[in-house]
Structure formats: C-alpha cells, structure tokens
ROLO-441013 format. One record per residue (C-alpha): x, y, z. Coordinates in steps of 0.5 Angstrom, whole numbers, plus 500, padded with zeros to 3 digits. Each point is the difference from the previous one (the first is absolute). Example, Ala and Ser with C-alpha at 12.3 -4.5 7.8 and 13.67 -1.06 7.14 Angstrom:
525491516502507498
***
This chain:
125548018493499499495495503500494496506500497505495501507502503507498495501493504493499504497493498494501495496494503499496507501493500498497506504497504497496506494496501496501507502493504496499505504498506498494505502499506502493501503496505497496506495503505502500507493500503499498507497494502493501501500504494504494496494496502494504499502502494502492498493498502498505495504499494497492500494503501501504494503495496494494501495505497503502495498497492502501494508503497502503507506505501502499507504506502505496505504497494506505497496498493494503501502506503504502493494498497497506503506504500500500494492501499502506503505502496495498494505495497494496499494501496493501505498492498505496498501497508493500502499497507495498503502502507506503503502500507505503504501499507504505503504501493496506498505504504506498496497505495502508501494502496494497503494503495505498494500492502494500502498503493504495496496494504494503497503500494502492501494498502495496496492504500499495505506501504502500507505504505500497506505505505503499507504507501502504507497506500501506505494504502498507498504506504505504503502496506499494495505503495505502506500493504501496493507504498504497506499493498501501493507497501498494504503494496493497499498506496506504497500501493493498499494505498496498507494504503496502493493501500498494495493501500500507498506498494494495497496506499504502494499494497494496496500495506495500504501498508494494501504497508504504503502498508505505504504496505505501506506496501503498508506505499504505502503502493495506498500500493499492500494500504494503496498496494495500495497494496495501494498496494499505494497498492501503494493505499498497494498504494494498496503501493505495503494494502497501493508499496
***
C-alpha cells in the first residue's frame, strides 16, 4: 500500500468527536480558621472597591462563564467585565495561564483583575515540603501552590498593586499568598475607536 492511499473500509474524513471542556473543581473550601478569616477581610475589601459590571469568581455562574471563556464558547467582548475577582477561586481551574488568558479576554479595555491566591515559593525544597500536603482536606483537589505573578506574564494584564503575604498556619500550601490588582494594557488603536 502506498502512502496516501485509503485502505478498503478506513474512514476517508474525521469527524470530530469531543469538545476540550474544562473541568473546575468545585466543592467547598476547608480552610482553617485564620486563613478563612484573612481571606473574608480580603474578599469584602475586594468587593467595596469594585464598579461597573463585576464577575465574582466565588459564584458558581461566574466560574463558568470563565470556563467557558476558556473553552472559547464565548466571543472575546460579548461578557465584557469591568473587573473580576477571585479570592482563592483561581485555584478551582487545572490550567492557570488559560483562566488567566480568558479574563484578559473578558475584561473591558479599562478592566481590572483583583486576585488572592496561595502561592508556593521557588525551589527544590519548596516543591518536596509542599507534595505531602497535597491531600489535606483543606487543599485536596484544588490546583494550590502556582506562581500568579509569573502566569499574569503571558497575558496583556499588566501587575499595578501586588502584596505578598503569609498567614498564621501550619497547612503549608495555605500559608503564602499573593494579592495583585492587574488592568488591561490599553492599546492606542483601542482609545482612538
């Protein structure tokens, strides 16, 4: 048989048969007490200074909305936010680069992000102190210990307020966070339309 040719019963077109989905893990977050209350005190900060057409991550809708903004089953524009925020709901999503992508794609020109996460500083010993905790009830099944600022580099957000601070716990994954505000760069073709 020679390259190319069609073998008797092969199928002679693809069809495709699965959609990427993204998955988000859903559930309630146990986190202890002190982390709980930090990241409340956070959360309500967050919302009192936040205008316009908000998407708050900690509701189940908004979190699809972003999923599917992941996916792509939404035309960049047609949610346009004027800020998004997630306080500790970024780690519901496997692919960080990609939720963060799609809230660039969600935001207004003038948007903002305003993000809470955990984070695990750089390093081997880092990396081996972190695997043990990963099936505490408090993290398991949650995507916890990324590095946020270095995945807001592969967007057009860009980082204007960032605060990295460290909670009062013995839960190693929960005690490293970061807090950033990022806008949209605006392009000067976008001001002109």
């Amino acid at each position: 048989m020679e390259f190319g040719a069609a073998a008797i019963g092969a199928p002679t077109s693809v069809i495709p048969v699965s959609n990427r989905k993204t998955v988000i893990v859903e559930g309630e977050r146990q986190f202890p007490k002190a982390v709980a209350s930090e990241l409340g005190r956070r959360y309500s900060a967050a919302l009192a200074g936040a205008a316009g057409r908000v998407l708050d991550l900690s509701d189940p809708s908004a979190r699809s909305v972003l999923a599917n903004a992941i996916d792509r089953r939404i035309g960049p524009g047609a949610d346009e936010c004027d800020v998004v925020i997630s306080v500790a709901e970024l780690i519901r999503f496997p692919d960080l680069a990609a939720a963060l992508a799609a809230i660039d794609a969600l935001l207004s020109p003038s948007g903002r992000l305003l993000a809470v996460e955990p984070i695990v500083r750089p390093g081997t010993l880092r990396v081996l102190g972190f695997a043990p905790w990963t099936s505490t009830r408090s993290v398991r099944g949650f995507h916890v210990g990324r590095d946020l600022v270095a995945a807001l580099r592969t967007t057009t957000l860009m980082n204007d307020d960032i605060d990295r601070f460290t909670m009062p716990t013995s839960v190693a994954p929960l005690r490293h966070f970061v807090s950033l505000g990022a806008r949209r760069v605006v392009n000067i073709s976008e001001v002109q339309q």
